[in-house]
C-alpha positions, 0 to 999 in steps of 0.5 A: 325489391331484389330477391334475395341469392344467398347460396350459402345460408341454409333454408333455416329459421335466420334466413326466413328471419333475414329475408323476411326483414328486408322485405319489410323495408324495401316493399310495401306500405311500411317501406323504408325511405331509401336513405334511411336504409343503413346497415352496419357490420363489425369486421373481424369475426363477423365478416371474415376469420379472427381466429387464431390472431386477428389478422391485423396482428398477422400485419403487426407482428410482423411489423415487430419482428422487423423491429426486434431484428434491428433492436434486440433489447425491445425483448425485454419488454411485452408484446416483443418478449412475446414475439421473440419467443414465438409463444403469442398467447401473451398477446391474445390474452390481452384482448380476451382480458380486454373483453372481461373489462381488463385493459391493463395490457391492452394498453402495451399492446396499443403503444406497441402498434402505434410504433410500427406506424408513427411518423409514417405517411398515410400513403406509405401505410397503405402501400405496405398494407396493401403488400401485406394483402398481396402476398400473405396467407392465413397462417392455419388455413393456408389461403390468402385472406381473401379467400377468409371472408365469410362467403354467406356475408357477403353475399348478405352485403351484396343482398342488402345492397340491391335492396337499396341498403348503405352498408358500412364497416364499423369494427374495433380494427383500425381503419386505415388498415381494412381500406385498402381490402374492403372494396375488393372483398365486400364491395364497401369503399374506404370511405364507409369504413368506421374503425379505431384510429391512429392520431394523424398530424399534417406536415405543412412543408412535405404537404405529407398526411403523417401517423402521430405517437398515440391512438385518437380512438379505440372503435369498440363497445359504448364507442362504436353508436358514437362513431356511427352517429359522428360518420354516419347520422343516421340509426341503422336499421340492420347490425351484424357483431360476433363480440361482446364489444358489438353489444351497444352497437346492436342495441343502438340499432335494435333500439329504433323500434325495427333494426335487425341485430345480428350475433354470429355464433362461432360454433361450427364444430365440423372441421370446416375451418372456423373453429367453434368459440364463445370466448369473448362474446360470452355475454353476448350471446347469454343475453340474445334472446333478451336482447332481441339479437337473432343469433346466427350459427355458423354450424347451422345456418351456413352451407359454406363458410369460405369462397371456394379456391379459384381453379388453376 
């Protein structure tokens, strides 16, 4: 049993809740077999910033700028109208109307981020991913994503490992665009990230892995238990979401009788830089208590929210 450093949680009821469930699993006569200790974890607003645009949308509109550059005409259509006007709201109110059930324009959205990455090979992506990760800034803060992360979180991941645990990505955010990062900033290799995902085709000749015109599967709410059973096999025994989409996925792991769930609570109104929301988690954290989540509140239960800036 590997006690537990987690320099960032407050001493508060979660922590004790936390702690108190990993040592039930990893010590003692109700002890968890060591490959039956899986945990899953949703990315955006869970493990690092989603606000004020997720940060494969930072990626993507800038994917479409570059387009617009080339074809102007394309303005004439949504998400670019809402690119070229440089008012995005447009573009969040789809995925806020996605959470209410509405998916209307959640579809052009989708068609337009299959664009930016049909017939590209996978390579070719990761390469420009990878840039992107280089040299891009969180467009409020003003630091690189890697200094976005949730520090408490990670240090959860690195807890949860040295108590034996597999921890696993498993968000709505497409996949192959969080591999490239997911190793670096939480220790959890490529290939333990379970997310939405583009068709891919293989070109016998160039012998290229290469991005089809469609999306193979949206990793989002009654979708994600199907993609942990289709990756993993196995229920997880600890959960952590933000949104209602991560409803099934902490139920699915609540349901074993002994998971953990855990809600983050963005409700940090202290000017630390993750502003508080509700917005599309609504549900989700009206039904917690019901539910069985423990909820997490980032203005109570965290010290600190993001790493601290290296020194120059």
């Amino acid at each position: 049993m590997a006690e537990p450093h987690l320099p960032s949680w407050r001493d508060t009821p979660t922590l004790a809740a936390i702690v108190s469930f990993v040592e039930s699993v990893a010590t003692g006569p109700g002890a968890v077999p060591v490959e039956q200790r899986v945990a899953v974890f949703d990315n955006d607003g869970t493990l690092w910033i989603e606000k004020p645009m997720p940060t494969q949308l930072h990626y993507v509109v800038e994917q479409w700028r570059t387009r617009l550059r080339a074809d102007p005409a394309l303005a004439r259509h949504q998400p670019y109208t809402a690119v070229a006007s440089g008012d995005l709201s447009w573009i969040g109110a789809a995925v806020d109307k996605h959470y209410d059930g509405d998916d209307d324009d959640l579809h052009a959205l989708i068609g337009a981020l299959v664009e930016v990455t049909e017939r590209s090979s996978v390579e070719d992506y990761a390469r420009s991913v990878s840039e992107f990760y280089r040299t891009a800034h969180h467009p409020v803060l003003d630091r690189p994503y890697a200094q976005t992360v949730y520090q408490p979180m990670v240090e959860l991941l690195h807890y949860l490992r040295a108590n034996g645990f597999v921890c696993y990505i498993v968000s709505a955010g497409e996949r192959d665009f969080m591999r490239p990062m997911s190793e670096g900033y939480y220790g959890v290799p490529p290939e333990r990230v379970v997310g939405s995902a583009y068709e891919l085709t293989y070109d016998e000749e160039s012998g290229e892995l290469r991005y089809g015109a469609s999306l193979a599967f949206f990793d989002d709410g009654l979708e994600k238990p199907a993609r942990i059973w289709n990756r993993i096999g196995r229920r997880p025994l600890l959960a952590g979401g933000n949104a209602n989409g991560d409803i099934p996925m902490l139920d699915f792991t609540r349901r074993s009788g002994t998971g953990l769930a855990l809600l983050i609570h963005h409700d940090d109104d202290t000017g630390r830089g993750d502003i508080p929301y509700d917005k599309g988690a609504e549900r989700a954290l009206a039904e917690a208590d019901a539910r069985g989540y423990t909820v997490v509140s980032v203005k109570n239960d965290w010290s600190e929210i993001f790493p601290a800036a290296p020194s120059a």
